[in-house]
Every structure is written in C-alpha cells, then in structure tokens.
Short mmCIF file of the C-alpha atoms (twelve columns), coordinates in Angstrom:
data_MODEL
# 
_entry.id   MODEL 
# 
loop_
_atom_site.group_PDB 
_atom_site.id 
_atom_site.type_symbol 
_atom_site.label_atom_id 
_atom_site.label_alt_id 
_atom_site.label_comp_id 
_atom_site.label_asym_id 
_atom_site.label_seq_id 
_atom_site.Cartn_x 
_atom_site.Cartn_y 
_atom_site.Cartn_z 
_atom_site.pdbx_PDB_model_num 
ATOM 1   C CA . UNK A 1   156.400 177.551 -56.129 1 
ATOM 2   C CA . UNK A 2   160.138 177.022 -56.841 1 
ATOM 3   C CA . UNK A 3   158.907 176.050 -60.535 1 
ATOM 4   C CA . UNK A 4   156.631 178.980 -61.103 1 
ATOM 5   C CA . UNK A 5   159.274 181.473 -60.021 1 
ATOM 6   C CA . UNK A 6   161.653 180.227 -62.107 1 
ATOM 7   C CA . UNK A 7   159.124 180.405 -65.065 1 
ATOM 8   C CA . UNK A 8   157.876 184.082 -64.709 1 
ATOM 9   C CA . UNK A 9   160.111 185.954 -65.732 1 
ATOM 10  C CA . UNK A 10  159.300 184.678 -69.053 1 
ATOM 11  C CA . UNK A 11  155.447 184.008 -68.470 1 
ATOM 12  C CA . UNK A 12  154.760 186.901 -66.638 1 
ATOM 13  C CA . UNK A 13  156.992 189.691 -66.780 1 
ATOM 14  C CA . UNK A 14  154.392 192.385 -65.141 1 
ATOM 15  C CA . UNK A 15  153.867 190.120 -62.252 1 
ATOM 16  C CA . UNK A 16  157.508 189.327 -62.072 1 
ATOM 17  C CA . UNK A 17  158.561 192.956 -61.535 1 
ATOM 18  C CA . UNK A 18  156.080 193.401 -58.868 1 
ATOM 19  C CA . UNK A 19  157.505 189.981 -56.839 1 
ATOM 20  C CA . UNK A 20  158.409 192.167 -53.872 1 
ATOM 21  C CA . UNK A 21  154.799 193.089 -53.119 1 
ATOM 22  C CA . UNK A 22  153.509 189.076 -53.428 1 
ATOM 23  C CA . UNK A 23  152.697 187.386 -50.192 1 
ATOM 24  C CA . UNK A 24  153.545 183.866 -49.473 1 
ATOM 25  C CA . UNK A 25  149.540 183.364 -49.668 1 
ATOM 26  C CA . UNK A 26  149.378 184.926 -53.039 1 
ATOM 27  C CA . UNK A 27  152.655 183.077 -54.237 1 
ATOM 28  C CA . UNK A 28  151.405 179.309 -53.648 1 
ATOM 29  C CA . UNK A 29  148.025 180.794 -55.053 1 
ATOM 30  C CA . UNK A 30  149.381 181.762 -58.278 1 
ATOM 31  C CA . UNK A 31  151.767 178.458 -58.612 1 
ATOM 32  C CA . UNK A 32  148.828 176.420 -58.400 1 
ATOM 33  C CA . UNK A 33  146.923 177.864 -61.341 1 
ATOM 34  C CA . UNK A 34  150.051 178.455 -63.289 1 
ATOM 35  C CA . UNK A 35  150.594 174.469 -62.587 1 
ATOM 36  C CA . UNK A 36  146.956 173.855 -63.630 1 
ATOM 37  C CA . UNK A 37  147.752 175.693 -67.179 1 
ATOM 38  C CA . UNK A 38  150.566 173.540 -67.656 1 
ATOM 39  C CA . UNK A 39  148.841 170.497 -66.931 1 
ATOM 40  C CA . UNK A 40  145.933 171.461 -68.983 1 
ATOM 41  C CA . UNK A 41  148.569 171.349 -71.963 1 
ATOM 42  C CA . UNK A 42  148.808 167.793 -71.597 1 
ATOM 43  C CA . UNK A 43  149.515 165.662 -74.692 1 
ATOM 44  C CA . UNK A 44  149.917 168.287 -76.853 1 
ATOM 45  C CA . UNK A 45  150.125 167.060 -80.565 1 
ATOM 46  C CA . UNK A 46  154.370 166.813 -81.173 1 
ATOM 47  C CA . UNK A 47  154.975 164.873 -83.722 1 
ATOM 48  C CA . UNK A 48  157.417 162.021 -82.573 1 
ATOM 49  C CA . UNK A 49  160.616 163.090 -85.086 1 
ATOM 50  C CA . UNK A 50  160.059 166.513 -83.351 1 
ATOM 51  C CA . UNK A 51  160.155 164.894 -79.891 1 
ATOM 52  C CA . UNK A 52  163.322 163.067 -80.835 1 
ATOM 53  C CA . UNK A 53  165.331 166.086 -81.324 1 
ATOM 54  C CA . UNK A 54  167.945 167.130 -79.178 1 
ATOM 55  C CA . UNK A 55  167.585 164.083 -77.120 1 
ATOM 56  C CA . UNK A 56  170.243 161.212 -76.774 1 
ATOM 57  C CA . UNK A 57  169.223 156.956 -76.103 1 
ATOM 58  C CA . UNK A 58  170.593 155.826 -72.624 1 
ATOM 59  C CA . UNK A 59  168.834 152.574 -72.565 1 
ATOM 60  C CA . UNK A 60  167.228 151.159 -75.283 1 
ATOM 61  C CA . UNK A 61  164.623 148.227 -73.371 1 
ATOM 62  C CA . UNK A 62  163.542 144.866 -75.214 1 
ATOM 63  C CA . UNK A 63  159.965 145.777 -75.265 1 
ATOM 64  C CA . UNK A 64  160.614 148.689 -77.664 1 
ATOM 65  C CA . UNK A 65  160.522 151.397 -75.007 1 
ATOM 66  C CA . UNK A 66  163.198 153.384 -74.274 1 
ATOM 67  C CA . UNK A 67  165.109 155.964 -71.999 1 
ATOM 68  C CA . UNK A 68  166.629 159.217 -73.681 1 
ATOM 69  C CA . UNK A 69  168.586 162.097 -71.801 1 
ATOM 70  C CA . UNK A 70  167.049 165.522 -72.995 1 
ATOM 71  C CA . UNK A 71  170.457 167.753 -73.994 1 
ATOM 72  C CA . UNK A 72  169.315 170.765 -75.684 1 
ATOM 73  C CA . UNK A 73  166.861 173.433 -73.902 1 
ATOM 74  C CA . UNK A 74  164.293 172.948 -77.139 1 
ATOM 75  C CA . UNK A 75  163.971 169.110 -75.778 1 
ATOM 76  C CA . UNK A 76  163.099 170.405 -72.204 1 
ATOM 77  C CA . UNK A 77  160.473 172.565 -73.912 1 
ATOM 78  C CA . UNK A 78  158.980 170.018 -76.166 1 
ATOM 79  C CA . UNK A 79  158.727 167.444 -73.207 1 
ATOM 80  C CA . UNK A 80  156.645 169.990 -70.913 1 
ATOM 81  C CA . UNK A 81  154.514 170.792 -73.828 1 
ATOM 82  C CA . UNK A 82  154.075 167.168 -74.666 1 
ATOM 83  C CA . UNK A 83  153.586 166.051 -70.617 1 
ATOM 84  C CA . UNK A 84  151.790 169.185 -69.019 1 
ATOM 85  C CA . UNK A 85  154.488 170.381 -67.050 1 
ATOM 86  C CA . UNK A 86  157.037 172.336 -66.115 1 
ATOM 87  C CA . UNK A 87  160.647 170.826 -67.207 1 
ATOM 88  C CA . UNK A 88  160.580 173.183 -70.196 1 
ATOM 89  C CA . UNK A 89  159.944 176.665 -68.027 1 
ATOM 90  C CA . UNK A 90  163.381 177.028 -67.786 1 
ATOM 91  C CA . UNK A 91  164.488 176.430 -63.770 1 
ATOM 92  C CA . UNK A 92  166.092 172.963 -65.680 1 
ATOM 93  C CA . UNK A 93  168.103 174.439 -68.291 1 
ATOM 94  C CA . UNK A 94  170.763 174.185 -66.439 1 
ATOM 95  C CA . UNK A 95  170.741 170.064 -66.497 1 
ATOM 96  C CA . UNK A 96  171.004 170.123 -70.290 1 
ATOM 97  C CA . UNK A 97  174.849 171.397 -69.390 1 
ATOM 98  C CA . UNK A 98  175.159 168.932 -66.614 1 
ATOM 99  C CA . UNK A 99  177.865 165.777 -66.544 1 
ATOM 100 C CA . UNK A 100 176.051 162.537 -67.021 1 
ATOM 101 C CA . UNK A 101 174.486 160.666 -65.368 1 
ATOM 102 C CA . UNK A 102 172.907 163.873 -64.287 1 
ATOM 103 C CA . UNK A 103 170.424 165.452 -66.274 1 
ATOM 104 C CA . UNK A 104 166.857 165.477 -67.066 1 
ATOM 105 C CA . UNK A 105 165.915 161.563 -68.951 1 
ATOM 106 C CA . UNK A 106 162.462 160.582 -70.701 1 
ATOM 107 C CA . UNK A 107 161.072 157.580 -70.645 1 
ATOM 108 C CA . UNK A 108 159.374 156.685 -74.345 1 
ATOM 109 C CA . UNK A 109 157.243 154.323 -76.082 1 
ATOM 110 C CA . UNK A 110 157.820 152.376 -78.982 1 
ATOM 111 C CA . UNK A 111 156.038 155.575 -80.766 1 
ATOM 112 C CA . UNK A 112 158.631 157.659 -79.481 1 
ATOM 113 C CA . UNK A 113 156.042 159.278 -77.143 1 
ATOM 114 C CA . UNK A 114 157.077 160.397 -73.857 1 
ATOM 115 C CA . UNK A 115 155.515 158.969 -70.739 1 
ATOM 116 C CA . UNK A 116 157.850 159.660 -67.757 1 
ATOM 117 C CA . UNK A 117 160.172 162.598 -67.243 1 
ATOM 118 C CA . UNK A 118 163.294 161.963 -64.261 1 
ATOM 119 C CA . UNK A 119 165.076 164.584 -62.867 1 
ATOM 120 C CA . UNK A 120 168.701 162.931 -61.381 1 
ATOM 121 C CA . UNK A 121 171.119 165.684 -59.812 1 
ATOM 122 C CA . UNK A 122 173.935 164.482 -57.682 1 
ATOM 123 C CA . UNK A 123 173.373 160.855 -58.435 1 
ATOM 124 C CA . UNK A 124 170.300 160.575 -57.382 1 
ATOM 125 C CA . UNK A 125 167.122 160.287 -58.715 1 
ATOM 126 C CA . UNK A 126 165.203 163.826 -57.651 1 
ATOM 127 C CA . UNK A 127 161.673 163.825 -59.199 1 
ATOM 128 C CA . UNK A 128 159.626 161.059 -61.403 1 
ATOM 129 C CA . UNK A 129 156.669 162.822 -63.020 1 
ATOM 130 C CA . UNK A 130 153.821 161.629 -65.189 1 
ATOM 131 C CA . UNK A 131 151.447 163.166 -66.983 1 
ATOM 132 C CA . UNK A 132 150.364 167.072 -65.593 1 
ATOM 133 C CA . UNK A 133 152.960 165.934 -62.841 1 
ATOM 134 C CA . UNK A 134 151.080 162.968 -61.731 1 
ATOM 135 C CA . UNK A 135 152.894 159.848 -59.999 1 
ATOM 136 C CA . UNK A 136 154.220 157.322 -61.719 1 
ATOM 137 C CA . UNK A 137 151.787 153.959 -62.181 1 
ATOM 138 C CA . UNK A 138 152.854 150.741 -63.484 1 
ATOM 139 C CA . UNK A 139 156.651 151.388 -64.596 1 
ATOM 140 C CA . UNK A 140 158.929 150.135 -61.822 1 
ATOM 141 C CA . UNK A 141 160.334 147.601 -64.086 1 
ATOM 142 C CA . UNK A 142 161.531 150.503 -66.193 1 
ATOM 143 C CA . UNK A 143 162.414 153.017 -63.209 1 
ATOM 144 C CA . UNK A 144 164.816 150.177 -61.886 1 
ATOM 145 C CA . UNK A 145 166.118 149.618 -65.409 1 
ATOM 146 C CA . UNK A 146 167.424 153.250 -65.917 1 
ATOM 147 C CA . UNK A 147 168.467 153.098 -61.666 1 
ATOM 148 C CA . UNK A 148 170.478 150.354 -62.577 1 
ATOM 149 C CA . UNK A 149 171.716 151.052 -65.891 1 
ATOM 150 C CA . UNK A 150 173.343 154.842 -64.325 1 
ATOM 151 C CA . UNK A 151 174.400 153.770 -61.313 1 
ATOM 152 C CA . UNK A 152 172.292 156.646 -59.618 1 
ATOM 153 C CA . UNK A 153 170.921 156.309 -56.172 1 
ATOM 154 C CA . UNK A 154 167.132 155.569 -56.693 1 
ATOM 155 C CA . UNK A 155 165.570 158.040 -54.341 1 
ATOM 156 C CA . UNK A 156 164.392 158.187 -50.749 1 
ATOM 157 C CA . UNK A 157 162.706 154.590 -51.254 1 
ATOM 158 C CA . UNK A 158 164.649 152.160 -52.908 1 
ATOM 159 C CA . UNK A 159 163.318 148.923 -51.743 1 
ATOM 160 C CA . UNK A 160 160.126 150.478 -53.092 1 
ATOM 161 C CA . UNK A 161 161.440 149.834 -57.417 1 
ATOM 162 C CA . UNK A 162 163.601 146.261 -55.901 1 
ATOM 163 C CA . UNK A 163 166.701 148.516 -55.721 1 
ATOM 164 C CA . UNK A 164 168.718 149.008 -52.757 1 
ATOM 165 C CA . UNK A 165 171.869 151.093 -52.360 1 
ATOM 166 C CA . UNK A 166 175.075 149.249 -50.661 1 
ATOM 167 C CA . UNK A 167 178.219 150.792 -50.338 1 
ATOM 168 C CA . UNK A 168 177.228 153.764 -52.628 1 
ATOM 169 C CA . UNK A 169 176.586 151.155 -55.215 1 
ATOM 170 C CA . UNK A 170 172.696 150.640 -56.553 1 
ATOM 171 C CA . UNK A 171 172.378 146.714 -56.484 1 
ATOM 172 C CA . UNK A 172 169.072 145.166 -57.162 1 
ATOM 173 C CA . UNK A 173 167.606 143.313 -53.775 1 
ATOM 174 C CA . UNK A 174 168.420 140.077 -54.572 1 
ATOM 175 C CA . UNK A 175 172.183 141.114 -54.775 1 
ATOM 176 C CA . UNK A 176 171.879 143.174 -51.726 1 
ATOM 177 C CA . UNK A 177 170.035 140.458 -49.694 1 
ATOM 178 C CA . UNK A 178 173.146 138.234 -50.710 1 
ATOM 179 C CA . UNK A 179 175.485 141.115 -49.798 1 
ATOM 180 C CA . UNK A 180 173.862 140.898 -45.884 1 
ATOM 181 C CA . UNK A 181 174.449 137.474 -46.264 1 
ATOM 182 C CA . UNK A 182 177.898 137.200 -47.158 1 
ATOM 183 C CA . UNK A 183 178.943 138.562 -44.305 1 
ATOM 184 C CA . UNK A 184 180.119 142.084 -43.018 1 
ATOM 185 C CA . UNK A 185 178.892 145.615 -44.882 1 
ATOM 186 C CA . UNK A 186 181.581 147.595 -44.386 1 
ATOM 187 C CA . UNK A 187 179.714 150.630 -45.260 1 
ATOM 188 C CA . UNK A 188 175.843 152.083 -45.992 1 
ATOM 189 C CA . UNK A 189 172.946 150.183 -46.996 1 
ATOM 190 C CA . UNK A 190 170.015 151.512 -48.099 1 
ATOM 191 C CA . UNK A 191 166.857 149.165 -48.648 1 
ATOM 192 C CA . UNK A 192 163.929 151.846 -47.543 1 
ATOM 193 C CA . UNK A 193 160.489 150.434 -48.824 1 
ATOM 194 C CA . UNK A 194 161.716 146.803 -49.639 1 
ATOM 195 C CA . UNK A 195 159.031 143.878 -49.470 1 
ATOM 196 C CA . UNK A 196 160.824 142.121 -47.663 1 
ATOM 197 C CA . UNK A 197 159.663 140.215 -44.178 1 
ATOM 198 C CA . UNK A 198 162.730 138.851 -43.049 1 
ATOM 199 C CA . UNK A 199 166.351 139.834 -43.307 1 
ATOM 200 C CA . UNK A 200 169.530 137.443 -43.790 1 
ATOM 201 C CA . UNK A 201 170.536 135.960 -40.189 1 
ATOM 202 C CA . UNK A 202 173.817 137.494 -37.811 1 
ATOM 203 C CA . UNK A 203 173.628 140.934 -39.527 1 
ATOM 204 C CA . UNK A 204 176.650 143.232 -39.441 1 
ATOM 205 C CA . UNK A 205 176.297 146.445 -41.293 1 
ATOM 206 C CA . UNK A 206 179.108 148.681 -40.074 1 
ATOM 207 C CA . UNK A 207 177.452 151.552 -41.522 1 
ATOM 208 C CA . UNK A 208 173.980 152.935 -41.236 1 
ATOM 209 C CA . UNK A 209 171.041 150.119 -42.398 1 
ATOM 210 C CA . UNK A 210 167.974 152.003 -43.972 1 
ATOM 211 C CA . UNK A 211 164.872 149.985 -43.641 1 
ATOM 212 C CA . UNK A 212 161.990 152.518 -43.555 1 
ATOM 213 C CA . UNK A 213 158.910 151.997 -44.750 1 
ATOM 214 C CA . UNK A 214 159.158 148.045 -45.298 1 
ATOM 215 C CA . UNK A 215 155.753 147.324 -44.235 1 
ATOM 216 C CA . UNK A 216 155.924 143.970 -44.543 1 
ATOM 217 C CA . UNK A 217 158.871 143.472 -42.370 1 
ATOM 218 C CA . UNK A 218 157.721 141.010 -39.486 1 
ATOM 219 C CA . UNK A 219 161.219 140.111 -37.884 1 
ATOM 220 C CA . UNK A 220 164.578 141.225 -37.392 1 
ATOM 221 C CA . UNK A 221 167.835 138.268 -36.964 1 
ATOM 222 C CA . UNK A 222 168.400 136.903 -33.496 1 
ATOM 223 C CA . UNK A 223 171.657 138.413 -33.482 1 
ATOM 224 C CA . UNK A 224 172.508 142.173 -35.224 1 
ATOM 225 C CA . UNK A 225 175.141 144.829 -35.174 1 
ATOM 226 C CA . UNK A 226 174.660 147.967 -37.007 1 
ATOM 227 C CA . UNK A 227 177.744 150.389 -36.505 1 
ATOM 228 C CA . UNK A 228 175.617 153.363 -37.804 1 
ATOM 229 C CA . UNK A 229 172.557 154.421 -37.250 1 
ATOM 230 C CA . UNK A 230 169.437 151.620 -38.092 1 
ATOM 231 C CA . UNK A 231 166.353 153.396 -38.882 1 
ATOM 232 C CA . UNK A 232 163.057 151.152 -38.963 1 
ATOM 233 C CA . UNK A 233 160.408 154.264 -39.186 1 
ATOM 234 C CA . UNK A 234 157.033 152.929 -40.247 1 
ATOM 235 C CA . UNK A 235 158.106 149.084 -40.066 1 
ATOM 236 C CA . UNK A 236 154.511 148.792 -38.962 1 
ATOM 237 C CA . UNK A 237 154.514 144.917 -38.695 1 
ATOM 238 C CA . UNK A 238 157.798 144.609 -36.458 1 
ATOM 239 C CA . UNK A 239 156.629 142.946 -33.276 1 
ATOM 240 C CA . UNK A 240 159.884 142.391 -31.224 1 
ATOM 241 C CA . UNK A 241 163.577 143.104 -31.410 1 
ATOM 242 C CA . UNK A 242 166.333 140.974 -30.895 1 
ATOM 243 C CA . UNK A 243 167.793 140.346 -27.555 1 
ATOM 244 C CA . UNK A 244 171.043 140.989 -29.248 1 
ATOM 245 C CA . UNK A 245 170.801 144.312 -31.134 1 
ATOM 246 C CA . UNK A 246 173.375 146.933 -31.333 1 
ATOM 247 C CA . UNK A 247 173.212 149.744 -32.639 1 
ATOM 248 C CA . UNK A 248 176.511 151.887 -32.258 1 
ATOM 249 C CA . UNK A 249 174.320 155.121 -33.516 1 
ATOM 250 C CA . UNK A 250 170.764 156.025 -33.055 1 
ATOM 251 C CA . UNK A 251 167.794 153.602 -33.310 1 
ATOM 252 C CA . UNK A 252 164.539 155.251 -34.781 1 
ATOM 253 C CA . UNK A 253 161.672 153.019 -34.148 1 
ATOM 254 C CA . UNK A 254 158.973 155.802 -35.257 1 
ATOM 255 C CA . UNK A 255 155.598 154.535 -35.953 1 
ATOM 256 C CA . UNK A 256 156.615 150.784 -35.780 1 
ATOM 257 C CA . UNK A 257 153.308 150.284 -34.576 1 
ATOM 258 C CA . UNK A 258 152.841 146.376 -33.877 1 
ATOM 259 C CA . UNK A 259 156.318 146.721 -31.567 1 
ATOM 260 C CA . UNK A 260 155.301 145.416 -28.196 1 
ATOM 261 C CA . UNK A 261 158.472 145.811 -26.585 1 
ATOM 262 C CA . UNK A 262 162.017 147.434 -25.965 1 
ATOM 263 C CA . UNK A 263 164.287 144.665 -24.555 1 
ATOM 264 C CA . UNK A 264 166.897 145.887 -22.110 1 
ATOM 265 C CA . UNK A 265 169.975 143.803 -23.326 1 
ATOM 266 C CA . UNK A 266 168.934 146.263 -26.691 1 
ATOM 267 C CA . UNK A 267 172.056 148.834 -27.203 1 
ATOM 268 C CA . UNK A 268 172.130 152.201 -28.552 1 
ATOM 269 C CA . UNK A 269 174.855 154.045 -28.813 1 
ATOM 270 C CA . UNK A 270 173.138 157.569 -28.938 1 
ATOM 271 C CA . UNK A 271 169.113 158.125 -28.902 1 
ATOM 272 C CA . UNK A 272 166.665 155.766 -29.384 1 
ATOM 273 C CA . UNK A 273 163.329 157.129 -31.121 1 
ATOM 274 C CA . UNK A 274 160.417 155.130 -30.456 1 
ATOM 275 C CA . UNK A 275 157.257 157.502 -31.047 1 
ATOM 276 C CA . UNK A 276 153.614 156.198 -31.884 1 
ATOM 277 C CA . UNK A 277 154.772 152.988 -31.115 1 
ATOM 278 C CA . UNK A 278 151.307 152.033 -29.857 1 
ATOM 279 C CA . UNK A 279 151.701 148.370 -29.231 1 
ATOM 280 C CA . UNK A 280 154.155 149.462 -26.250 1 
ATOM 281 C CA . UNK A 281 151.964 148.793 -22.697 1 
ATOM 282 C CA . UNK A 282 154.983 148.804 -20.292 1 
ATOM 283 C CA . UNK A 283 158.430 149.033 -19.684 1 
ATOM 284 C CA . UNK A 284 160.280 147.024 -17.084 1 
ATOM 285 C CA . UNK A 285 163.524 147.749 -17.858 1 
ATOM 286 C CA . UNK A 286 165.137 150.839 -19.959 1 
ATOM 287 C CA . UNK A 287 167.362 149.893 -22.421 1 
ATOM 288 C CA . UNK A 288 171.175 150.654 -22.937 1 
ATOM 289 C CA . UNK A 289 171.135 153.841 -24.329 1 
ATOM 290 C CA . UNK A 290 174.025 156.355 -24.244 1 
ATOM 291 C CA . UNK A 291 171.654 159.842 -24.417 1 
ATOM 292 C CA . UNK A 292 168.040 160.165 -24.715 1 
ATOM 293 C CA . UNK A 293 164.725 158.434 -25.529 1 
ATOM 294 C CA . UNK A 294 161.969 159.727 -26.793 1 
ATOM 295 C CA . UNK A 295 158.378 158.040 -26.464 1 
ATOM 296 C CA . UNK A 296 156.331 160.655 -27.309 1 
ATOM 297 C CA . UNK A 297 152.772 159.224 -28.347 1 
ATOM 298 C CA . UNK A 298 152.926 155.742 -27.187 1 
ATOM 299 C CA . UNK A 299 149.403 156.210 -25.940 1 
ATOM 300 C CA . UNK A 300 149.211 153.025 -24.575 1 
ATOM 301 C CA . UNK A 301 152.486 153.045 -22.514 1 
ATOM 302 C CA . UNK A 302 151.394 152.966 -18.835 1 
ATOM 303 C CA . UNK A 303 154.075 151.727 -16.814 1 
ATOM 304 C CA . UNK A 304 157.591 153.342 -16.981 1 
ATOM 305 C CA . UNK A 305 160.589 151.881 -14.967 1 
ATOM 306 C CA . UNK A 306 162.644 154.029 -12.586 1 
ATOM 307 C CA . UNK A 307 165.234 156.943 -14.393 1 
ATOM 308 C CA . UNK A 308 162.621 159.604 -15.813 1 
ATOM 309 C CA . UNK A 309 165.937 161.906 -16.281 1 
ATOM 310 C CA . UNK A 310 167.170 159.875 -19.665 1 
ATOM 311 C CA . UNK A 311 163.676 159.951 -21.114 1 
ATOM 312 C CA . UNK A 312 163.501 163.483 -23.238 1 
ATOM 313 C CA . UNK A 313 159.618 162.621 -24.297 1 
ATOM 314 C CA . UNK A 314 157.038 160.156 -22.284 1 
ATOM 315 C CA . UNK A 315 153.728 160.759 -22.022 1 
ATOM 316 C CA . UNK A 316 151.401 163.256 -21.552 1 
ATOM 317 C CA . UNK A 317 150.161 164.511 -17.734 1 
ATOM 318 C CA . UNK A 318 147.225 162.769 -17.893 1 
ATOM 319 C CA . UNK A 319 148.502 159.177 -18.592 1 
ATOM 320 C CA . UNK A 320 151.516 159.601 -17.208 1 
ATOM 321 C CA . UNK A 321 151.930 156.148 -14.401 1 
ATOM 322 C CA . UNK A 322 151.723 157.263 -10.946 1 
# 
C-alpha cells in the first residue's frame, strides 16, 4: 500500500484527491491491482544502452554479471518498466540523493539486462525483488557478493546468503565461525538462517548471538555465555541445552520444536521464551530466571514444578497438571 500511495499522485490524480473518503478495505484493494499493472509490464523492451544510463558499476563479477547503483530518477523509472515494479513510481527518488552505500543497486547480466533490484537504507539490505516483485531464486552467490563488497548488513537472515554480521561488520560464515572460535565476541553477532549444525566449542559472545531460523542446528557447546540476549526461534532440530548456559539477557526458545528439555543449572538473566516448544513433556525443576517465562503452547507439557507465580504463560485450563 505504502508503494501505491506514493505512486498516485502521479497515476491517479482523481483518486488521489478523494484519499480521505478510501477505506483501509478499498486501499489494499486498489494496491493490489495497481501492483498487478506493474507486474504485467514485465520485461518491457529497453534497449540495454538505455538501461545503462544514469546508473554507476559497484561490482563488476567474473562471470560477466554485474551490480550497478541506479543515481538518476530516469534509472529508477527504466528499472520498474524493465522489472514490473514499482522502484520507478517515485516513493524511491529519494535514494538516488542518498550517501552510498545506500541507495537503490541492480543486479545485471552480461547483456546489461536487469534481473534483481536491492533496496539498502541504513546499511542494510531492505528489499530484494525479482521480476513483478517476485523472490529472488538462484543468486545468493551474487546477493553475498554485493553484502560483502558494501559492507551493508544483509537483512533479517544472514546465515541464509553464508553472511553473518559480527561486531557491525558483515563477515562471510567461515570468518565468523573462526571469530566464535578465537575466543571472546566482544560485541553482536548475527548468523540468523545459517546451515550450520554445530557451533565452535566454550562460546562467549558478550553481546546478543542471533541464531534464528538455523534449521539444521542440532547442538549447542557444552559450555556457553552470551552477555546479551541469545535468540534460537525456529531452531527446530535443537534437542537439549547445555548444562552450562548463560544467558545474561533473555533466552527465546520459540518454536524450537525437537527441545525436550529446560535444564535448571540453565541461566537467564531476564525472560526466557519457550512457546510451541512441543517436545517439552515435563518440568522438574524451573530454571534460573530473573523475571518471567512464558510456555504458552507447549501442548504436550503436563507436569509443572512448584512456583506458578514466575510463569507469565503455561497452559491452557484444560491441560493444565493437577
């Protein structure tokens, strides 16, 4: 919706100066077909010296392909005609005017046609659109290439292109395994979506340690100190924590559905999150947690020990342990 407003004053100037009288129902309603009439203009025939204009080469890759940074608002416009969307509608004109590495980049063939579009604000990679806005298949390699080469923070799932972020640095995983191994992080690490199963032995990340999404991640080192907060959301394959684990922040366990226990020598400095975790049957001991913990939908939980007044979420009446 945010894309067709910014459009319509220019699209649709009737509609656009009766905006006061559109619902929220109409609004998404008339987004969606103004987003199908972009997409429809997919591939439009630019010829490639056309395409080239206003644009500037960040990374030029062995293969022929090859990263530009669109810098005029004619570029914007020729890349949404070109992909079927909406960069060129004018809510991104103001990137064009933007410090690098900020800005709105294009990924293109040896051709010079344009296959990817990547919006980075703040350092960070925002959007990756395809084709009439559709996901990007098949060009990691290339994502992690233009992460790498700008120093930008790679988006919500690092791990997920081999990047991670440590220290507000974007590393690729090998160098941030070897970082965890070298010793103490004195800082932020980001590896959300890694394929990883195992991590580097006698962890200490003084910061917070982002591993969500790393379904593959089985295990977790006998001994580990996170001075943040460690955040193992959808880790669906973790069975067991370490007797040892501290976390001096919160510990979200969300969804870590193979987890089939909490150990009570496990401590957490604040709250300690640990809904869906369906593989959880009982509890004989509560952890050491400093505020609350929330177990909301561990449907199979059916044995609580004593101290109801720390837990914020359990289960529901009816399978609630006498």
């Amino acid at each position: 919706v945010r894309d067709w407003l910014a459009a319509l004053p220019e699209s649709d100037p009737k509609l656009f100066a009766k905006l006061g009288k559109v619902s929220w129902v109409q609004a998404v309603s008339f987004s969606r077909a103004w987003h199908g009439r972009m997409a429809r203009k997919a591939g439009r025939a630019i010829p490639p010296p056309e395409l080239a204009k206003g644009t500037r080469t960040v990374l030029a890759l062995q293969d022929g392909w090859a990263w530009v940074r669109l810098e005029t608002e004619s570029a914007l416009d020729r890349e949404g005609q070109a992909m079927g969307h909406c960069v060129g509608s004018g809510g991104y004109d103001e990137l064009v005017r933007s410090s690098p590495p900020n800005g709105i980049h294009s990924l293109r063939d040896p051709t010079g046609r344009p296959h990817l579009t990547v919006e980075i604000r703040r350092g960070c990679v925002v959007q990756v659109k395809g084709f009439a806005n559709a996901d990007p298949v098949g060009q990691a390699k290339r994502l992690r290439a233009l992460a790498l080469c700008l120093g930008v923070s790679p988006g919500q799932r690092p791990g997920a292109l081999g990047l991670a972020r440590v220290m507000g640095r974007t590393v690729n995983m090998e160098t941030a395994l070897d970082a965890l191994k070298a010793g103490m992080v004195e800082g932020d690490v980001f590896m959300s979506g890694a394929d990883i199963d195992a991590l580097p032995g006698c962890l200490d990340v003084m910061g917070d340690l982002w591993l969500g999404g790393c379904v593959s991640l089985r295990e977790l080192p006998s001994r580990m100190h996170v001075g943040g907060s460690l955040i193992l959301t959808g880790c669906a394959r973790l069975e067991d924590l370490p007797r040892d684990l501290s976390v001096g922040s919160d510990l979200h366990l969300t969804d870590c559905r193979s987890l089939g226990s909490l150990p009570s020598e496990t401590f957490v400095g604040q709250s300690l999150y640990a809904v869906r975790c369906l593989g959880l049957t009982e509890l004989l001991q509560w952890p050491d947690v400093g505020l609350d913990i929330n177990l909301a939908g561990c449907a199979n939980l059916m044995s609580l020990p004593p101290g109801l007044n720390r837990l914020t979420r359990a289960l529901s009446p009816a399978r609630r342990p006498p």
